[in-house]
ZAKE-705703 format. One record per residue (C-alpha): residue number from 1; residue in one letter; x, y, z. Coordinates in nm, 4 decimals. Layout:
NUM|A|X|Y|Z
...
//
This chain:
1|X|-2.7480|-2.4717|-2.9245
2|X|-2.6602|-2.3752|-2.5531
3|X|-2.4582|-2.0869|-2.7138
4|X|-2.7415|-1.9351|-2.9085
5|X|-2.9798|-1.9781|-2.6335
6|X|-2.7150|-1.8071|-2.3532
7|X|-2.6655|-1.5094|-2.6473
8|X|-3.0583|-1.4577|-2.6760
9|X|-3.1042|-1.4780|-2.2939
10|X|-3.3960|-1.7426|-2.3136
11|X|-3.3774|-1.9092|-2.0159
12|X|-3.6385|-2.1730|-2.0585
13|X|-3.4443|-2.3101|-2.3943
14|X|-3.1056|-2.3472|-2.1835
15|X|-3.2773|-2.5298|-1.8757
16|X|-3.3823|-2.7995|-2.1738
17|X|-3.0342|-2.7644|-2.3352
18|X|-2.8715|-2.8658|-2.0173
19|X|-3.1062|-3.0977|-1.9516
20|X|-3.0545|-3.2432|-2.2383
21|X|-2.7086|-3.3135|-2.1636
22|X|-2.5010|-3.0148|-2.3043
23|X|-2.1840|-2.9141|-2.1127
24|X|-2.2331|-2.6297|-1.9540
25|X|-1.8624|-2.5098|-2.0394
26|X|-1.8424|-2.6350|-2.3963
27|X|-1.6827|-2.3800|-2.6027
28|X|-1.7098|-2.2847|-2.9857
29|X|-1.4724|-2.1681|-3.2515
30|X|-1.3797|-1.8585|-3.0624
31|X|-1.3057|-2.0812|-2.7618
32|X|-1.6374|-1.8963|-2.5820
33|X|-1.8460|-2.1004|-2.3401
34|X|-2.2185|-2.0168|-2.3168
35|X|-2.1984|-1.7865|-2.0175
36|X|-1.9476|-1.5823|-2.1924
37|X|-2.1695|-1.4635|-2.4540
38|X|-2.5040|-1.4506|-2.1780
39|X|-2.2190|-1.2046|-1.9649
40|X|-2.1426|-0.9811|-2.3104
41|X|-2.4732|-0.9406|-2.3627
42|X|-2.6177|-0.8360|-2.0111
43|X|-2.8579|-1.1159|-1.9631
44|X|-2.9253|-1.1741|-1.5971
45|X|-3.1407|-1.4821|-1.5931
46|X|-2.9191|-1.6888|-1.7927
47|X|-2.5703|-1.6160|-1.6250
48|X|-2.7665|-1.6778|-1.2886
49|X|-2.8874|-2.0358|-1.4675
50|X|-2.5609|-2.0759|-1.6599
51|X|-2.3665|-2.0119|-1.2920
52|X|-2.6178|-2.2260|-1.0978
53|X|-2.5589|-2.5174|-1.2720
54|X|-2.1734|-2.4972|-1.2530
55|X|-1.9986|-2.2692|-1.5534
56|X|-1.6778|-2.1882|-1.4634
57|X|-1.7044|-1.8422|-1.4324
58|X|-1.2954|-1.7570|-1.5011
59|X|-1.2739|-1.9643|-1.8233
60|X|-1.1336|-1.7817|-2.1397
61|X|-1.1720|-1.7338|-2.4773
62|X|-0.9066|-1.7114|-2.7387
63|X|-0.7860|-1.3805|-2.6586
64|X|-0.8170|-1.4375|-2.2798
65|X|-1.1532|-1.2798|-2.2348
66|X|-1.3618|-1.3937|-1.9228
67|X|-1.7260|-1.3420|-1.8572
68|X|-1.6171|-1.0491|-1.6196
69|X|-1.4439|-0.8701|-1.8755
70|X|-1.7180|-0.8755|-2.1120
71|X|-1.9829|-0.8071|-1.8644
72|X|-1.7723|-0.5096|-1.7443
73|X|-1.6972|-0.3410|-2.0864
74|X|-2.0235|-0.3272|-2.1808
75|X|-2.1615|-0.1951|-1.8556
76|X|-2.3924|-0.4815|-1.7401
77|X|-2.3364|-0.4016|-1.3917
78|X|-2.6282|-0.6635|-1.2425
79|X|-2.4352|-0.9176|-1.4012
80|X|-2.0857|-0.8008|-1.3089
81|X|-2.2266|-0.8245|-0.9299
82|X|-2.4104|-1.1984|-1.0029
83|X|-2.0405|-1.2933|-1.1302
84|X|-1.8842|-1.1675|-0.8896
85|X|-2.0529|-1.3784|-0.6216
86|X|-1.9343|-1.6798|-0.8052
87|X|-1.5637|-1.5974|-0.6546
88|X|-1.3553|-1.5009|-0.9990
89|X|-1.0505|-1.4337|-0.9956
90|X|-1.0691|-1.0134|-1.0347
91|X|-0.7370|-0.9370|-1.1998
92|X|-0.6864|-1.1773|-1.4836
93|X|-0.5740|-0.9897|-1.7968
94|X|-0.6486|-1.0592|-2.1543
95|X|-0.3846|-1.0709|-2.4328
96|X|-0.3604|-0.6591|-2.4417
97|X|-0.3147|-0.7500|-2.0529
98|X|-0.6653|-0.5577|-1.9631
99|X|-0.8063|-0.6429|-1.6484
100|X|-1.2364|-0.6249|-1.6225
101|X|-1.1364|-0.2847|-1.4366
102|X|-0.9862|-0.1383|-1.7476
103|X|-1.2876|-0.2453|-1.9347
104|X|-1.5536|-0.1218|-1.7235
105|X|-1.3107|0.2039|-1.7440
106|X|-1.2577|0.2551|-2.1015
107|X|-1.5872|0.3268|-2.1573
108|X|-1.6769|0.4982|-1.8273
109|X|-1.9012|0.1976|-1.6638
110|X|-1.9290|0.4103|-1.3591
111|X|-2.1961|0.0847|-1.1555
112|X|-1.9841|-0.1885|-1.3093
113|X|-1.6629|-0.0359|-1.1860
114|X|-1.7453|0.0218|-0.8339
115|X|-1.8727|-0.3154|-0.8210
116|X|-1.5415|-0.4310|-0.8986
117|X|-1.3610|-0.1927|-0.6838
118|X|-1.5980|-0.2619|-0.3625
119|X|-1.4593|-0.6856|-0.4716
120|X|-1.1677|-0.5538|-0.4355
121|X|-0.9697|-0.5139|-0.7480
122|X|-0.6814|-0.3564|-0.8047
123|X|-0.6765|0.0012|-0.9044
124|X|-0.3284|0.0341|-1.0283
125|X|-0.2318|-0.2771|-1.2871
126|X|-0.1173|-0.1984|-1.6354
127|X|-0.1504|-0.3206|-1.9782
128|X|0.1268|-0.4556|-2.1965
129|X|0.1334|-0.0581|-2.3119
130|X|0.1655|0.0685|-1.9415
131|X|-0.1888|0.1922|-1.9191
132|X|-0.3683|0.2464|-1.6078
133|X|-0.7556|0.2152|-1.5623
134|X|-0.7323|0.6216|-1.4718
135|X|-0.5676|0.6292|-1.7990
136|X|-0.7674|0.4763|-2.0058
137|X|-1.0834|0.6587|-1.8217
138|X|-0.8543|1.0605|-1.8755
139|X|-0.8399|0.9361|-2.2504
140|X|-1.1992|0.9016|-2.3276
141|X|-1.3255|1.1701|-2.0929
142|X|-1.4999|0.9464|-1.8668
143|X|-1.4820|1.2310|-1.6136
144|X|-1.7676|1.0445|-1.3165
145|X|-1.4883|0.6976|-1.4057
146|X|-1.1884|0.9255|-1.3255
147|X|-1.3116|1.0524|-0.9878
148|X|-1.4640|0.6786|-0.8955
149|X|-1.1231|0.5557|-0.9738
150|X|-0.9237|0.8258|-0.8193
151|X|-1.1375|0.8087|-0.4684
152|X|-1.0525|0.4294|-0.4925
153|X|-0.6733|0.5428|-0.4487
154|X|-0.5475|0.5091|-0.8084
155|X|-0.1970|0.6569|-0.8288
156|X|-0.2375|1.0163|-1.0644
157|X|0.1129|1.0418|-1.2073
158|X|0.2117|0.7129|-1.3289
159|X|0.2752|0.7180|-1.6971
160|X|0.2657|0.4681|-1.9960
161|X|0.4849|0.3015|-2.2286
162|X|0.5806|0.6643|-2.3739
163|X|0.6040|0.8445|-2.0698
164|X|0.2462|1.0094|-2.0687
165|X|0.0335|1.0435|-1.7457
166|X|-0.2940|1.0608|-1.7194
167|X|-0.3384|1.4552|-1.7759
168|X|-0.0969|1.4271|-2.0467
169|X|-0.3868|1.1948|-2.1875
170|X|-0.7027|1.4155|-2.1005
171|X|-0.5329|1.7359|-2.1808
172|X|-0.4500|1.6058|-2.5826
173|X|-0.7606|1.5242|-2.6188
174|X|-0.9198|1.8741|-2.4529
175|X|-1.1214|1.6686|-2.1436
176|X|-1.1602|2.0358|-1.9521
177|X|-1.3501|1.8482|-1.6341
178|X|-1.1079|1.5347|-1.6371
179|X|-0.8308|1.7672|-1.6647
180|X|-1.0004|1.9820|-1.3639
181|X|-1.0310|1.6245|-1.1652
182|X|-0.6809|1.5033|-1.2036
183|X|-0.5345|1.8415|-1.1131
184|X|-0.7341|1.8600|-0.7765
185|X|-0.6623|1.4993|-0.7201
186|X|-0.2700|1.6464|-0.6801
187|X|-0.1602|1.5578|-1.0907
188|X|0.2246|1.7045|-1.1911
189|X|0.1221|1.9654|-1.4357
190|X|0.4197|1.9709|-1.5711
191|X|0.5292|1.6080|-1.6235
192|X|0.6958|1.5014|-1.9470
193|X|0.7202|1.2228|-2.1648
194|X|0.9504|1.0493|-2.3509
195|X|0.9947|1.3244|-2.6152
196|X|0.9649|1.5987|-2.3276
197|X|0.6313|1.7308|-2.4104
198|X|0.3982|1.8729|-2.1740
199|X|0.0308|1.8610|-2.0487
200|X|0.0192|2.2315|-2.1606
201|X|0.2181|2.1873|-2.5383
202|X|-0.0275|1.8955|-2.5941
203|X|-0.3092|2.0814|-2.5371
204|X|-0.1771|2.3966|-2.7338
205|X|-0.1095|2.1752|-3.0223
206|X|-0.4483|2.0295|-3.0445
207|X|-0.6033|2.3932|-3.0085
208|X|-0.8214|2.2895|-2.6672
209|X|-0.8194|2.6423|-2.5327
210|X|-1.0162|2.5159|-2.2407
211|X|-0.7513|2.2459|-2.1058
212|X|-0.5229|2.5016|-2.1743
213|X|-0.6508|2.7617|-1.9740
214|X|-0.6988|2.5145|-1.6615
215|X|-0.3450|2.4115|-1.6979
216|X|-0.2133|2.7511|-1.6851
217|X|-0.4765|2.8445|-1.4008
218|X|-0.2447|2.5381|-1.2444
219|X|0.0859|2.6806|-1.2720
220|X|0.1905|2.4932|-1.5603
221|X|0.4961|2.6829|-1.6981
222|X|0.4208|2.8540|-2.0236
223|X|0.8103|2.8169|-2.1572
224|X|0.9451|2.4585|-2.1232
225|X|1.0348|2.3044|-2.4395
226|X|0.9942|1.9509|-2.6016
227|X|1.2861|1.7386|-2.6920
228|X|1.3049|1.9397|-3.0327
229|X|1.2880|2.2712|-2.8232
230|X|0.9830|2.3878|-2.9323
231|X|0.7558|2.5564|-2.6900
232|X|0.3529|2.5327|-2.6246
233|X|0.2699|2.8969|-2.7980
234|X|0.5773|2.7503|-3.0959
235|X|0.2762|2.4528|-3.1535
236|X|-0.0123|2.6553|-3.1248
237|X|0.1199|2.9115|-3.3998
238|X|0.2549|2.6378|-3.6058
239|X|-0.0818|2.4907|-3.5985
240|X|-0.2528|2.8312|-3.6276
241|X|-0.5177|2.8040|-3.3103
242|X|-0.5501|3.1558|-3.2812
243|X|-0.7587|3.1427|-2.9255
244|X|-0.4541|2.9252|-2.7447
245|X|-0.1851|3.1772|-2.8966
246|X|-0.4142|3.4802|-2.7264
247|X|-0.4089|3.2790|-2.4116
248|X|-0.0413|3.2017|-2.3774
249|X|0.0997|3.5096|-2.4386
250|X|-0.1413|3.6956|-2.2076
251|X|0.0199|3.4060|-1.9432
252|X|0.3941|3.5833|-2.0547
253|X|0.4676|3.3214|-2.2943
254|X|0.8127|3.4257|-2.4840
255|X|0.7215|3.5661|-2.8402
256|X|1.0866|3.5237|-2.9756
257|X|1.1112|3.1621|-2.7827
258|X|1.3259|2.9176|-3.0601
259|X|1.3503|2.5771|-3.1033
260|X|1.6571|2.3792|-3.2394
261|X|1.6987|2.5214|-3.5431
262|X|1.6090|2.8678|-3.4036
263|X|1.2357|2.8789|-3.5544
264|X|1.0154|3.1082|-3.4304
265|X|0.6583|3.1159|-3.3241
266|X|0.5909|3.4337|-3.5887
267|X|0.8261|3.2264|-3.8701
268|X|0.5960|2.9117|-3.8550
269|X|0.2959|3.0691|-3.8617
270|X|0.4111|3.3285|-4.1301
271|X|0.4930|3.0079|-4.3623
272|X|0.2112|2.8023|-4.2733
273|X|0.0171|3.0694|-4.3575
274|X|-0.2042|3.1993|-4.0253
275|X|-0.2527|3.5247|-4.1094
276|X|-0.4376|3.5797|-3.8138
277|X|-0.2318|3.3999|-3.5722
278|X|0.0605|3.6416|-3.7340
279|X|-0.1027|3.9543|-3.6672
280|X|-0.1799|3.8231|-3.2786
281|X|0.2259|3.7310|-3.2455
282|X|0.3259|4.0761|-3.4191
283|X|0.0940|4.2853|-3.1575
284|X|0.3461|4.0670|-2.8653
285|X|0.6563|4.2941|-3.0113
286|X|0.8627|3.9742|-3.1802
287|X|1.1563|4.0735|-3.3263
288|X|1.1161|4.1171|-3.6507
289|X|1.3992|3.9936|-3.8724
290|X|1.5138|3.6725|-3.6078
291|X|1.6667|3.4275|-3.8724
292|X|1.6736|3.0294|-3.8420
293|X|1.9733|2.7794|-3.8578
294|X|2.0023|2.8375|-4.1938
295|X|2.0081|3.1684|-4.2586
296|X|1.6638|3.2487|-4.3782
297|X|1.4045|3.4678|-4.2423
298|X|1.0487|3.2979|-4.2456
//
């Protein structure tokens, strides 16, 4: 019963469970102890009870979970700061390898994460996928997270298991302020990953004309090419996002740029269709009848 009590918060009814003789660390089928769930669910007066009379306050779950991690991701900040006078370790990782720091980041915990960062925890650990808290905080937009974590010293150009860095992360997704943040913060605008794609060609090939424009306000170069050689305004047509295609080739993006099998920007959106995108590319002066690999004129 002291797990149902610690999830409800009712105080009174875990005083008598204890006194009654229940272990304060007993765990259930999920291998949670009672203060785990009163951490998850933000209730102040029964991790302060649950602590007092002598929870272990680093004890896991089955997927490594502590009490901090669960008080972090959801935000509970009060209780993040009650645990953290109990003396947990800061950095344990669950089985993804996420620290209470990545939590509290993921979903932009702004209070929970300073608390942990004032403890002292580490700004800079990664996941088993290479992820940063600043990455995980650029990915969801958490823009007030980002700048908390990047005033805490967090390193702006690392990158994860496939080579992307945090504005390679806020720029796919079309985060115009975290993009903004990590660029004043000193952020490579024109880091690659593993397949040699750019802040900028992500951006153009999810059609976030704001990101894009930042980028480009940033020096990023308009004419590098991915791994497969295709270019950021070769994406945008391809995808037919008619407002990053303006903005590109008023930066002096290259209308007859190719890619590996000498595709144009004008040939891919002439298949695909974009008749508008087409008629934007054809007032750039392409050359007209460019052929691919193969011979054929798209």
């Amino acid at each position: 019963m002291l797990h149902d009590h610690s999830y409800c918060g009712d105080v009174s009814k875990i005083r008598v469970a204890l006194q009654a003789g229940e272990a304060v660390d007993s765990k259930d089928g999920r291998q949670a102890t009672a203060l785990s769930y009163a951490s998850f669910e933000g209730h102040v007066g029964a991790v302060r009870v649950l602590l007092e009379a002598g929870a272990a306050v680093d004890s896991i779950d089955e997927v490594c979970t502590t009490s901090l991690m669960n008080a972090s991701g959801k935000g509970h900040a009060v209780v993040v700061r009650g645990l953290l006078k109990a003396g947990p370790v800061l950095d344990l990782k669950d089985n993804d390898g996420y620290t209470a720091l990545m939590h509290a980041s993921a979903s932009g915990h702004v209070d929970a994460m300073r608390a942990l960062l004032e403890a002292g925890a580490a700004v800079d650990l990664i996941d088993k996928i290479a992820m940063t808290a600043l990455m995980y905080a650029s990915e969801d937009g958490c823009e007030a997270a980002v700048r908390v974590l990047l005033e805490a010293g967090a390193a702006v150009d690392l990158k994860d298991a496939t080579g992307r860095s945090a504005l390679i992360l806020a720029s796919t997704v079309g985060y115009e302020g975290v993009v903004r943040a990590l660029l004043e913060a000193g952020a490579a605008v024109d880091l690659i990953d593993k397949i040699a794609m750019t802040a900028l060609m992500y951006a153009s090939e999810e059609g976030c004309e704001a990101a894009v424009r930042v980028l480009l306000e940033a020096g990023a170069a308009v004419d590098l090419k991915d791994a497969t050689g295709r270019s950021a305004l070769i994406l945008a047509s391809t995808v037919g996002y008619e407002g990053v295609v303006r903005v590109l080739l008023e930066a002096g993006a290259a209308v007859d740029s190719i890619d590996e099998a000498c595709t144009t920007s004008l040939m891919n959106a002439s298949e695909k269709g974009h008749e508008v995108v087409v008629r934007v590319l054809l007032e750039a002066g392409p050359v007209l009848d460019l052929k691919t690999t193969t011979g054929t004129r798209r």
